[in-house]
C-alpha positions, 0 to 999 in steps of 0.5 A: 216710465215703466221702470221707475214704477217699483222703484216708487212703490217700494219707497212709499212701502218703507214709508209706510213701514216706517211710520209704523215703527215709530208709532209709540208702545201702549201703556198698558203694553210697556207695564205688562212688558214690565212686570215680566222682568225679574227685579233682580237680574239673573246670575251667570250659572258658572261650569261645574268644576270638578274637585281635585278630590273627588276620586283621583284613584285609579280604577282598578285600585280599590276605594272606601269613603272616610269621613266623606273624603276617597281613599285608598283601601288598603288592607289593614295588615300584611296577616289578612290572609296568607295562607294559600288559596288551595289550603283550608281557613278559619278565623280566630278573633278576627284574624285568618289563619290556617286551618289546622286538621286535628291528629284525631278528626278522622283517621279511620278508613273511609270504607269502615263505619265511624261515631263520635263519642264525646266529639271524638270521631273512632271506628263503629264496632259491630256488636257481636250480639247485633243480629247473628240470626241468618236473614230468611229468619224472622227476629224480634228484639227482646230487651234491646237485644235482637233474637230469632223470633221462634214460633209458638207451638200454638200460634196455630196448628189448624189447616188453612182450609178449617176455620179458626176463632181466637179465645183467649189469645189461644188459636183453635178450631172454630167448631160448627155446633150441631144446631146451628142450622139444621134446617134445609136450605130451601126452608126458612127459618128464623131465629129464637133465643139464638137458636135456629130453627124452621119458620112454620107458618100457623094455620090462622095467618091468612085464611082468608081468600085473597079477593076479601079485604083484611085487617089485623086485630091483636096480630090476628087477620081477619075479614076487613 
């Protein structure tokens, strides 16, 4: 009794699941299912197929793109370059060829001064006239032309210790006048017409006791 149980309560549950199965869809679900699916079916994506065309060169062959097929690259010409590597190249109209060391380029040591005089390179001759004056002598250059820069007599024949003025381009002694201060130094003194000369103090400056107040009337002080 005990062992058919389950059996009974596993069969009235495929019942019950089955009822449930047959039970039809909702309208409303079936045209909502509906207007989900494409009108039209989809198409199968086919594998992409590579074209035989595409790049059939090998890798370490170069390529180039004409007129969208690949292709070979290959040199134009057998005269592309064929010089060897170690030699110097030019280009002329388009071609490559050898460079060519002209006779004249530079056949002067590598140790001597050279210029280019109308694009020929030949050797810098020294003037003889360029500078002979030893180097401890000071030199100027007159007319394009260097010589010894001789001192003037004149330039200045005063002692370093004396003061000098120029006066017309002519270095001479500065003379101190007689008048220019004879007055001593612990006199003051003061300056009329550019003359010096001692600063007397007039009687009428301030007579007046220092307690008394003061005033000035037409630079004269008197008692306030």
């Amino acid at each position: 009794m005990f062992s058919s149980r389950p059996a009974i309560l596993a069969a009235l549950a495929l019942l019950f699941v089955g009822q449930t199965v047959a039970v039809p869809m909702p309208m409303s679900m079936r045209r909502a299912m509906q207007a989900r699916e494409p009108a039209v079916p989809f198409e199968v994506i086919p594998a992409y197929i590579k074209r035989a065309d595409i790049n059939t060169m090998a890798e370490e062959q170069a390529t180039k793109g004409l007129n969208g097929q690949i292709v070979a690259y290959r040199r134009a010409d057998a005269d592309v370059n064929t010089v060897p590597a170690e030699q110097a190249t030019k280009s002329t109209d388009g071609q490559i060829e050898a460079y060519a060391k002209r006779e004249d380029v530079n056949t002067v040591p590598a140790e001597q001064a050279t210029k280019s005089t109308d694009g020929t390179i030949e050797a810098y001759s020294k003037r003889a006239d360029v500078n002979t004056v030893p180097a401890e002598q000071a030199t100027k250059s007159t007319d394009g032309q260097i010589e010894a820069y001789a001192k003037r007599e004149d330039v200045n024949t005063v002692p370093a210790e004396q003061a000098t003025k120029s006066t017309d381009g002519q270095i001479e002694a500065y003379a101190k006048r007689a008048d220019v201060n004879t007055v001593p130094a612990e006199q003051a003194t003061k300056s009329t017409d550019g003359t010096i000369e001692a600063y007397s103090k007039r009687d009428d400056i301030n007579a007046v006791p220092a307690e008394v107040a003061t005033k000035s009337t037409d630079g004269q002080i008197v008692t306030y």
